[in-house]
C-alpha positions as CSV (number, residue, x, y, z in Angstrom):
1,X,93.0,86.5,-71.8
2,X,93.9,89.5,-70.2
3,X,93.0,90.7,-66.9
4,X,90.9,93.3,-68.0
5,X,89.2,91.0,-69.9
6,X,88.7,88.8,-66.8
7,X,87.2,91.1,-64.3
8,X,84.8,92.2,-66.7
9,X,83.4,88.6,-67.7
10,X,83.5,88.0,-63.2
11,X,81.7,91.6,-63.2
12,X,78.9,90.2,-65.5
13,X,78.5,87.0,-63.6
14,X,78.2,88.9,-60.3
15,X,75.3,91.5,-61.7
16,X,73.4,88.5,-63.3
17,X,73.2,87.0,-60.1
18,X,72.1,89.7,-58.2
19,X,69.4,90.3,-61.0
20,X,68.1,86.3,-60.4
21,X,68.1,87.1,-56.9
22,X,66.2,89.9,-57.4
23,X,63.7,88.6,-59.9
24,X,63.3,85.2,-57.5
25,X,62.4,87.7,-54.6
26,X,60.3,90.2,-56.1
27,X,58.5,86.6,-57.3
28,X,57.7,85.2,-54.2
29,X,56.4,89.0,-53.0
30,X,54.2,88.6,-55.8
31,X,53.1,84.9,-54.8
32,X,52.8,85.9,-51.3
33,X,50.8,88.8,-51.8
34,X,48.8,87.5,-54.3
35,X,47.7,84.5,-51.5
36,X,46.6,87.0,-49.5
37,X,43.5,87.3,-52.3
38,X,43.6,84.1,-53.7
39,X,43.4,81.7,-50.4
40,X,41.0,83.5,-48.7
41,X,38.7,83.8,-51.9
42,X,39.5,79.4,-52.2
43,X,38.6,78.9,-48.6
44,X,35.3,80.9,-49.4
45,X,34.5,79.0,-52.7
46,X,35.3,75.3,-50.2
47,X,33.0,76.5,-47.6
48,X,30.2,77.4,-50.5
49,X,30.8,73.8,-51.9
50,X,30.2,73.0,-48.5
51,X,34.1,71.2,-48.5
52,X,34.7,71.9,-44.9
53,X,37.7,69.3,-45.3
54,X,39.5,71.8,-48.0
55,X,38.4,74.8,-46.2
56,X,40.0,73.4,-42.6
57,X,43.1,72.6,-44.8
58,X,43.4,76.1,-46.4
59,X,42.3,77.9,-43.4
60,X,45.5,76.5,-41.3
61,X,48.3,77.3,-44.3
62,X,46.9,80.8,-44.4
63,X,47.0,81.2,-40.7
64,X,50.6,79.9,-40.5
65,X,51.8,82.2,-43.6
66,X,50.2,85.5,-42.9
67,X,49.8,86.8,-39.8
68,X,46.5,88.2,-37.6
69,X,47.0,91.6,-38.8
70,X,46.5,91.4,-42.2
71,X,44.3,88.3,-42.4
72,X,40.9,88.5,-43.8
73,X,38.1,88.3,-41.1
74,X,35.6,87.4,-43.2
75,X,36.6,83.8,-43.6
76,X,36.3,83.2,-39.9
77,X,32.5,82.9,-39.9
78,X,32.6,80.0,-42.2
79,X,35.7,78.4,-40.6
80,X,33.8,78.2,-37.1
81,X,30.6,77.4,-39.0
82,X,32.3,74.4,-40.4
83,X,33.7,73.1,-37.2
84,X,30.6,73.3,-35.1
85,X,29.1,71.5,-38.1
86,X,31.5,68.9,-38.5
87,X,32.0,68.7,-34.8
88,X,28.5,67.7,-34.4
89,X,28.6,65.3,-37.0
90,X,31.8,63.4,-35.2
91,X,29.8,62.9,-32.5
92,X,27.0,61.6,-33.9
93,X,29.1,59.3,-35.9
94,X,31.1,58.3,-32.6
95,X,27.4,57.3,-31.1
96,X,27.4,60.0,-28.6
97,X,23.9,61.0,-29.5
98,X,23.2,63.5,-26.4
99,X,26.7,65.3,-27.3
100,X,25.8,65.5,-31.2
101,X,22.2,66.5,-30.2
102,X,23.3,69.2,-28.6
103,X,26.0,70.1,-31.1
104,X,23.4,70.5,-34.0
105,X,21.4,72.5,-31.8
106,X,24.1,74.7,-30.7
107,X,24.8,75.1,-34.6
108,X,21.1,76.3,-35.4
109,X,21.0,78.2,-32.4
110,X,24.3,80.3,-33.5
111,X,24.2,80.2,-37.4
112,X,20.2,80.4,-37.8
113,X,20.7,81.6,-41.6
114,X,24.0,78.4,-41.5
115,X,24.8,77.1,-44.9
116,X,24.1,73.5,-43.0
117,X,20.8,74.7,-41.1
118,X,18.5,72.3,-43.3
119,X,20.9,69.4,-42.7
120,X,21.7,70.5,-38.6
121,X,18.1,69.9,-38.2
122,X,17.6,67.1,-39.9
123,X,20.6,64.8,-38.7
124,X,19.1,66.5,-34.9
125,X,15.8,64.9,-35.6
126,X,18.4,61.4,-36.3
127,X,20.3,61.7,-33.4
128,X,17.4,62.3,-31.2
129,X,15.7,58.8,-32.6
130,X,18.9,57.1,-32.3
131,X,18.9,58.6,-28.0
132,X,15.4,58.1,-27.7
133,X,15.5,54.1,-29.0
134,X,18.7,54.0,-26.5
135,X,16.5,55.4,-23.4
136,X,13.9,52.6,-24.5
137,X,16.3,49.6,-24.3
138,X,18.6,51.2,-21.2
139,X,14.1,51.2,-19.6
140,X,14.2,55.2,-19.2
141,X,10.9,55.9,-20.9
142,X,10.3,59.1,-18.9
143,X,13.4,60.8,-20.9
144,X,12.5,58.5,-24.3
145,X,8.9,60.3,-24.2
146,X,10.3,63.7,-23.8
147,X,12.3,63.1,-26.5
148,X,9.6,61.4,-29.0
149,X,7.1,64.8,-27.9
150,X,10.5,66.7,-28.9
151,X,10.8,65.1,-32.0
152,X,6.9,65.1,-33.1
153,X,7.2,68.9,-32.4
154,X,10.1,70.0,-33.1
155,X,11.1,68.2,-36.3
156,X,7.8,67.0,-37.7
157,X,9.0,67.8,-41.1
158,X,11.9,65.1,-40.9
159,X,11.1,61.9,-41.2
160,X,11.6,60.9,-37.8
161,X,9.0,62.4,-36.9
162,X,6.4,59.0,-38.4
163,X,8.6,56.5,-36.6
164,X,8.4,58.4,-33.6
165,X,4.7,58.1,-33.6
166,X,4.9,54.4,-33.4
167,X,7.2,54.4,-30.5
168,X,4.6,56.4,-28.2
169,X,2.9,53.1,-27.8
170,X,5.1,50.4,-27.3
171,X,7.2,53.2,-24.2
172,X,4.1,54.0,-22.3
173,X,3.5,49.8,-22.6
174,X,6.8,48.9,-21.5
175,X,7.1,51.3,-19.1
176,X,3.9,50.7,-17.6
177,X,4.1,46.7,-17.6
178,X,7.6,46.8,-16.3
179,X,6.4,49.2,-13.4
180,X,3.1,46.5,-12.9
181,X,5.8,43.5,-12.8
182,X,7.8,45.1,-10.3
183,X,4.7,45.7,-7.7
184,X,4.8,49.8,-8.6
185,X,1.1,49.7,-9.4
186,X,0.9,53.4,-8.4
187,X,3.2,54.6,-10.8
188,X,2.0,51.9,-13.1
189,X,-1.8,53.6,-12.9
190,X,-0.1,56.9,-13.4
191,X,2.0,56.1,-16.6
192,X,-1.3,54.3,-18.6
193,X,-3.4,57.0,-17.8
194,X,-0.7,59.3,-19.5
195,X,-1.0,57.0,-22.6
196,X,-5.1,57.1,-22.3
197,X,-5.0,60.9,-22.2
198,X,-2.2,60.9,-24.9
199,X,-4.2,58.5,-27.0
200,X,-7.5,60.8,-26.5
201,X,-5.5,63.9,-27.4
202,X,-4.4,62.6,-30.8
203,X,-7.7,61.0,-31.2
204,X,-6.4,57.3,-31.6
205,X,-9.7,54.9,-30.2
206,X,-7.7,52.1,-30.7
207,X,-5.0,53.2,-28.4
208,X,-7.0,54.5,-25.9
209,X,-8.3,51.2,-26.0
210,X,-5.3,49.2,-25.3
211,X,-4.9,51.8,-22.4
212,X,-7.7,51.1,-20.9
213,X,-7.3,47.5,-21.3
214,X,-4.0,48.0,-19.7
215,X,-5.6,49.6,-16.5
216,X,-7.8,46.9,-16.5
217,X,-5.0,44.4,-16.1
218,X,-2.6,46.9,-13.3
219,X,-5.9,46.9,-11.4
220,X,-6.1,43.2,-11.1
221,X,-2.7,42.6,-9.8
222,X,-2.7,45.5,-7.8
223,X,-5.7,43.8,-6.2
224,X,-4.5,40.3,-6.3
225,X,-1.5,42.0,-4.3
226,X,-3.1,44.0,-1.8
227,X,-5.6,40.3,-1.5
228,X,-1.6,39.0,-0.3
229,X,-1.4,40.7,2.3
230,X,-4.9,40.9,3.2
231,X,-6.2,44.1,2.8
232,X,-9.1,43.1,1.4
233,X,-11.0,46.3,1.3
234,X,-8.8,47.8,-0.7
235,X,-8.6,44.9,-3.0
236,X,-12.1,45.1,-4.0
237,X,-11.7,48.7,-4.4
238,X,-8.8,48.2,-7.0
239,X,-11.0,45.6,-8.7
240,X,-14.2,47.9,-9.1
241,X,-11.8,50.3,-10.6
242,X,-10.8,47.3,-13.2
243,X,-14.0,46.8,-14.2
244,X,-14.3,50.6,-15.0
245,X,-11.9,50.4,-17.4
246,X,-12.9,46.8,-18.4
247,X,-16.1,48.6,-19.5
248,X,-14.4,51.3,-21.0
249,X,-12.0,49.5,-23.3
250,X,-14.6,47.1,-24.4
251,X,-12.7,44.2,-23.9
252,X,-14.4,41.0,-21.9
253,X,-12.7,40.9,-18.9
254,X,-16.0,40.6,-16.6
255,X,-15.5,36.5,-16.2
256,X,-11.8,37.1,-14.7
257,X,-13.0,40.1,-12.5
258,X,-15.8,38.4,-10.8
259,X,-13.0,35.9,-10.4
260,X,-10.5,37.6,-8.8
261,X,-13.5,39.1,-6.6
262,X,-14.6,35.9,-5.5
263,X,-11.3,34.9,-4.1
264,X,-10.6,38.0,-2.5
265,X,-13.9,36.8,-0.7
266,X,-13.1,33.4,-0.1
267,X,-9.7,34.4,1.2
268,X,-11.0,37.1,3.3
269,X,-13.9,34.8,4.9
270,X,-10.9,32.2,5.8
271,X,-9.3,35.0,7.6
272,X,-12.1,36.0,9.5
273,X,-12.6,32.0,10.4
274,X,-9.1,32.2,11.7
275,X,-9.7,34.9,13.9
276,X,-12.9,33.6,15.0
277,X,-15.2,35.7,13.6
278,X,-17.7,33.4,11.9
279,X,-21.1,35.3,11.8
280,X,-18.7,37.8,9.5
281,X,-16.7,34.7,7.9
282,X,-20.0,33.2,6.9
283,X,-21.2,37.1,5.1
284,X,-18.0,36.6,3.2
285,X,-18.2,33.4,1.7
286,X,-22.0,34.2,0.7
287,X,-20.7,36.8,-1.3
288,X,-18.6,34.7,-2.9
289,X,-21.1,32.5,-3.4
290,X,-23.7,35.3,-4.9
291,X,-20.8,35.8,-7.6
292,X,-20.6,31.6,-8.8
293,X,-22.8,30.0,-10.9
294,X,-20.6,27.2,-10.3
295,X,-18.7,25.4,-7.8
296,X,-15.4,25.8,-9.8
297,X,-13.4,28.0,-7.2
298,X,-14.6,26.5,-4.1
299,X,-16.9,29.1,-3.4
300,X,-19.9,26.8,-2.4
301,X,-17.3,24.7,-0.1
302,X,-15.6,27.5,1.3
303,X,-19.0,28.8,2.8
304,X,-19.9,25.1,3.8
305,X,-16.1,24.8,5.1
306,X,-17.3,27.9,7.2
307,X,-20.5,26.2,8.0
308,X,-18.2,23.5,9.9
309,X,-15.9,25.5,11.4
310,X,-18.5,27.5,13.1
311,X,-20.4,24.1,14.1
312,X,-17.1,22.8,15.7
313,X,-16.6,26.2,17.6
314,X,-20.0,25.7,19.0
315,X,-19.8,22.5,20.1
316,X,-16.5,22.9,21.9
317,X,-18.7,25.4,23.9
318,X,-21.4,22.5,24.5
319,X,-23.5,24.2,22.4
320,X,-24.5,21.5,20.1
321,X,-28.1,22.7,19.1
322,X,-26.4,25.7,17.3
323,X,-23.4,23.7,16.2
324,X,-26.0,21.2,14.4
325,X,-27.7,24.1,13.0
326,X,-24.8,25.4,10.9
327,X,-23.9,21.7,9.7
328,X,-27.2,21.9,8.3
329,X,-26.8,24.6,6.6
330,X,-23.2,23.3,5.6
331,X,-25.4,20.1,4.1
332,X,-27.4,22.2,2.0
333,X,-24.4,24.2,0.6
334,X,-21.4,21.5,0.1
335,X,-20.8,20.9,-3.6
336,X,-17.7,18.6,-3.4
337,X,-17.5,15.2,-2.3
338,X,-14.8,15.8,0.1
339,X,-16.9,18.2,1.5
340,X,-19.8,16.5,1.9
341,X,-18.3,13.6,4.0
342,X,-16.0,16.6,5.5
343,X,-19.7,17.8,6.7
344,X,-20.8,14.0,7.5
345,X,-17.8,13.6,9.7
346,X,-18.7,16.5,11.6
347,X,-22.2,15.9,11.9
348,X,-20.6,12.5,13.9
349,X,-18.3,13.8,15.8
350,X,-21.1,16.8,16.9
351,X,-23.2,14.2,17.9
352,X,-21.0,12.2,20.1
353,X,-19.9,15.0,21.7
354,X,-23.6,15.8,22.8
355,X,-24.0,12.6,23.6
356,X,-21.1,12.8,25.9
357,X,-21.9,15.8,27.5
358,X,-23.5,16.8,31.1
359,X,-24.4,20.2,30.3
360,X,-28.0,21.9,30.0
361,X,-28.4,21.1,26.5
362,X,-27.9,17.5,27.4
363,X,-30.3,17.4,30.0
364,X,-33.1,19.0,28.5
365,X,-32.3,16.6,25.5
366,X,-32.6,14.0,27.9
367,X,-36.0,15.3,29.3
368,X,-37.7,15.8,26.1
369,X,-36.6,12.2,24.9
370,X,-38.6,10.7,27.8
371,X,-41.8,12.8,26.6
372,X,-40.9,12.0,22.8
373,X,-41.0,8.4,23.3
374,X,-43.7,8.0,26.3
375,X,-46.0,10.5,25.4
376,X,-45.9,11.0,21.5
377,X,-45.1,7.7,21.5
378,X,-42.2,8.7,18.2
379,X,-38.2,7.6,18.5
380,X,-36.3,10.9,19.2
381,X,-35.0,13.1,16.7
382,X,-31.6,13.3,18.0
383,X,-29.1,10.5,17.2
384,X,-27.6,10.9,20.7
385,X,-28.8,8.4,22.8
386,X,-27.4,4.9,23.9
387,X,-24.1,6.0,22.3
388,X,-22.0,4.8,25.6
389,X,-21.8,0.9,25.3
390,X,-20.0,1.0,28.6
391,X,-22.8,2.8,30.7
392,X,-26.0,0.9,29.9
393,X,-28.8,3.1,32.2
394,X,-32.6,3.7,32.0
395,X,-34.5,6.9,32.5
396,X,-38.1,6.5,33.9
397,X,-41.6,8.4,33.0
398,X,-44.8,8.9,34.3
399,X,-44.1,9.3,38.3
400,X,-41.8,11.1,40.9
401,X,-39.5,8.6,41.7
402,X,-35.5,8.6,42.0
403,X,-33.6,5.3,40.8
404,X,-30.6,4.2,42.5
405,X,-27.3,6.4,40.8
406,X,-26.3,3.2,39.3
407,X,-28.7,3.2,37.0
408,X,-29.5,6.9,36.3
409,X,-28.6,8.1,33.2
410,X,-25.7,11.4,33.5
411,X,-25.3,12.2,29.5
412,X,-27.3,11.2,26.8
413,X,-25.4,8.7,25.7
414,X,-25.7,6.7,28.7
415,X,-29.5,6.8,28.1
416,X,-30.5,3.4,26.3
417,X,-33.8,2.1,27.6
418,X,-36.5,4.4,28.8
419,X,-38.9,3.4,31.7
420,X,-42.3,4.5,30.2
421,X,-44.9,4.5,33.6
422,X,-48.5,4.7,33.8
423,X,-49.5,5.3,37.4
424,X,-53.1,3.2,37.4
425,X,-55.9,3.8,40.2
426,X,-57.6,0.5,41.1
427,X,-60.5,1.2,43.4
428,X,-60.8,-1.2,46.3
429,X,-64.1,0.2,48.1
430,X,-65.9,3.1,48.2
431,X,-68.2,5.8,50.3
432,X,-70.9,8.0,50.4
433,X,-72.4,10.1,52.7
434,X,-73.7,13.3,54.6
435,X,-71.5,15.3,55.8
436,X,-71.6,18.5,58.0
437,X,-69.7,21.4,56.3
438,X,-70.8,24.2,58.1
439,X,-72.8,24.9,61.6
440,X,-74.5,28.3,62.4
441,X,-77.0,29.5,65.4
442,X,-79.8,29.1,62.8
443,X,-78.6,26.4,60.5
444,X,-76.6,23.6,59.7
445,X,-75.1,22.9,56.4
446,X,-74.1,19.4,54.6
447,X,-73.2,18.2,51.5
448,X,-73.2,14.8,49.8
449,X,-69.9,13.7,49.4
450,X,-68.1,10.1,48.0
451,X,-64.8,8.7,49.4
452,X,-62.1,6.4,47.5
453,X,-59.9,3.9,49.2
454,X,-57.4,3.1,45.7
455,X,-54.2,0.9,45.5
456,X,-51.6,2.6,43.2
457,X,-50.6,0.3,40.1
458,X,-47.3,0.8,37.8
459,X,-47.9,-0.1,34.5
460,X,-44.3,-0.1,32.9
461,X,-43.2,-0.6,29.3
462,X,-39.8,-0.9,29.1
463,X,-38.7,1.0,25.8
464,X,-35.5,1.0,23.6
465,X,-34.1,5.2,23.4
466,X,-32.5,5.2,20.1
467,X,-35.8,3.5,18.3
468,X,-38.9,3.2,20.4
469,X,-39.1,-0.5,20.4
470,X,-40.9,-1.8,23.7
471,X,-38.6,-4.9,25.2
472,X,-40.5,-5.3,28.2
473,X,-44.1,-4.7,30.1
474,X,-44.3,-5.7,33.7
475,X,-47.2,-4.2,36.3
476,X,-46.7,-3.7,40.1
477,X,-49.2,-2.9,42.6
478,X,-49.0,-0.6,45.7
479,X,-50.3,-1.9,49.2
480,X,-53.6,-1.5,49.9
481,X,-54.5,1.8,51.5
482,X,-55.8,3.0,55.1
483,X,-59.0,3.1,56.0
484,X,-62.1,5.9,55.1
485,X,-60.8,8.5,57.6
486,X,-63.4,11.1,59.3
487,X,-61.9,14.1,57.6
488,X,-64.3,15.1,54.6
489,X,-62.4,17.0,52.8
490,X,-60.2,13.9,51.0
491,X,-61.6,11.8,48.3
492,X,-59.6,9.4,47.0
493,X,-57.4,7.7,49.7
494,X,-54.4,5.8,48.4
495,X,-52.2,3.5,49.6
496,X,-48.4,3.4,49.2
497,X,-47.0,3.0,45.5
498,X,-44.8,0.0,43.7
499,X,-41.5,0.5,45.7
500,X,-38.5,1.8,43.9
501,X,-36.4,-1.4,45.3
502,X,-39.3,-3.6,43.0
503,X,-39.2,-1.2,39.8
504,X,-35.1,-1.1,40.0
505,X,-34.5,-5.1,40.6
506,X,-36.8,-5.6,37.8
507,X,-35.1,-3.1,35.5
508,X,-31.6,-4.1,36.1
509,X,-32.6,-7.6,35.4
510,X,-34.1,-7.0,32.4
511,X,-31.2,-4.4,31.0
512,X,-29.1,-6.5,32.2
């Protein structure tokens, strides 16, 4: 071949590559300007599919192959629509409901006419249940009930918005009883009355029922706690309060409330016995009383417990006339058997006490046993007397005379036999006569008058104290007395009585 020949076959090689390189880039000119129409237009048909997936994976070729200038702005709208959609949906599938929550709502808020609007407010209603059921097991029922009122309001037409009227109860319930359990009655009171007034608002009886019953039961620990540390008052006032809303919720609650209000009573009355206030101990325990059919809380015992207690205070202050008083009133009211010989015990030791005392009460005991057993002729009333086996001594009746201190009687109990004396006027010789009374210048004046001479005579019956019993009579006579004197104004003249030296040998043989 010649080397024209040649050059003109290398000629034609040369042009037809130029022309392939020409075609290949007037090609990919055409490809690239055709993307310009055809990915925008794709993304567009994606985001209308709602294939946010295909329309992020479009969106970042055609951002990377074209650049700001000459891309189409009308695909951003629905490239940012996608990814606050879909960024709200990570969330909620990651469990952060508050951050997905807020996500939808930022969606609706900025894309109100959004081609996910329907399905932003539906999944909002979903994540709010899932946060709300969170705030009830995490105990933050303040935030879970501003988010069930959200839901009920705000997304009734989902179908959250049924569950989360059967939540309402069981948070203001929990809430309430966990507030009651840990001693916040106050805010307890505050969070049922919430669920009454919610209940009456949405016209549910049955709720406000359970509210009320609920109060009912806040009321009666909030009493039995303010009972604890004995603020009485105000424990009866929380209890009137629970048998307001006993009443109200119809539930029968009356048995425990009078209950709880008897031993707020009881416990108060054995505060008051502590202090020493009995008179108001005893106005306690009556109450309580008033309230019992029964003696099955110790309301009957507790008043005759405060019976005693008064009785023993009285007789530490000798005054055992008082002190025997209450224990008879403690008699009438004990109900046990503990009680009762709690009461019989006292009763003894009262007693022996007074009989062991030298006080006033003792002595005018004393007094009044010498007129009960000489004059009425009875035993005394008093179990008192001849207690003291040690000191056996004799109290006498009937005439002004002193036995030796030997054998007179200093307490009751020393006070075994009684000398019962009847002082006996034996007429030895008489007289009668005129006798001038009165002399004037033109008269004299006289009167018929009749003179005694008596010897004195002790009759003595020696009587047992305790019972009465006579154990001895003896007699003994006085000397005989002086003569009739001139004098007419004496009657009866008498001669010395029994001496005291006779009466005493006799009686300390005799007691003896």
């Amino acid at each position: 071949m010649s080397k024209i020949a040649k050059t003109l076959v290398n000629l034609t090689k040369a042009h037809t590559k130029i022309l392939i390189a020409a075609l290949s880039v007037t090609g990919l000119l055409l490809v690239y300007g055709l993307g310009m129409i055809v990915l925008p237009m794709t993304i567009l048909y994606s985001y209308q599919n709602k294939n946010c997936d295909i329309v992020f994976s479009l969106n970042s070729g055609y951002t990377n192959l074209y650049p700001g200038f000459i891309q189409d702005e009308t695909i951003l709208r629905p490239v940012s629509e996608c990814s606050a959609y879909t960024s709200a949906t990570s969330h909620k599938g990651a469990g952060n409901w508050q951050v997905a929550y807020d996500s939808y709502q930022a969606y609706s808020n900025t894309y109100p006419n959004g081609l996910y609007v329907a399905e932003a407010h539906e999944q909002s209603a979903v994540v709010l249940m899932s946060l709300t059921k969170d705030q009830i097991e995490q105990k933050q029922y303040d935030q879970a009930l501003v988010n069930l009122n959200l839901i009920v309001s705000d997304h009734s037409d989902t179908g959250m918005s049924a569950e989360a009227w059967t939540l309402f109860p069981s948070a203001y319930t929990s809430w309430g009883t966990g507030l009651r359990e840990s001693a916040d009655f106050e805010r307890a009171e505050q969070v049922f009355n919430e669920f009454k007034t919610w209940s009456q608002n949405n016209q549910k009886a049955e709720l406000e029922a359970d509210a009320q019953s609920e109060l009912t039961q806040t009321y009666l620990a909030w009493g039995r706690a303010l009972q604890s540390q004995k603020q009485f008052e105000g424990a009866l006032s929380k209890l009137d309060l629970a048998e307001v809303a006993s009443q109200k919720s119809q539930t029968d609650s009356m048995s425990e409330l009078m209950a709880g209000q008897r031993s707020i009573y009881i416990e108060w009355g054995n505060d008051l016995l502590e202090q020493g206030k009995f008179s108001a101990a005893i106005e306690k325990f009556g109450i309580a009383v008033s309230k019992s059919d029964s003696n099955e809380d110790g309301a009957k015992d507790a008043l005759a417990n405060g019976y005693i207690k008064w009785a023993s205070n009285l007789s530490a202050d000798e005054d055992f006339l008082a002190a025997l008083e209450q224990l008879e009133f403690a008699k009438e009211t004990a109900s046990s058997e503990a009680i009762k010989q709690s009461v019989e015990t006292t009763f003894g030791e009262t007693y022996l006490a007074f009989s062991n005392s030298t006080g006033t009460q003792a002595r005018v005991a004393m007094k009044e046993a010498l007129a009960t057993v000489c004059q009425k002729h009875k035993k005394p009333t008093l179990p008192i007397f001849g207690l003291n086996k040690d000191l056996i001594r004799v109290g006498i009746s009937g005439v002004d005379a002193q036995l030796p201190e030997n054998l007179v009687p200093r307490t009751p109990g020393e006070l075994h036999y009684i000398a019962c004396i009847e002082e006996e006027k034996h007429t030895v010789s008489t007289r009668d006569r005129m006798a001038l009374v009165l002399r004037t210048p033109h008269r004299n004046y006289y009167k018929w008058i009749m003179q005694f001479r008596v010897q004195l005579l002790w009759n003595i019956n020696l009587q047992k104290t305790e019972t009465a019993e006579s154990v001895a009579e003896k007699s003994f006579t006085g000397k005989m007395p002086p003569p009739f004197p001139d004098t007419v104004e004496v009657t009866y003249i008498s001669g010395p009585p029994p001496t005291i030296e006779e009466l005493t040998g006799w009686l300390e043989s005799v007691i003896r």
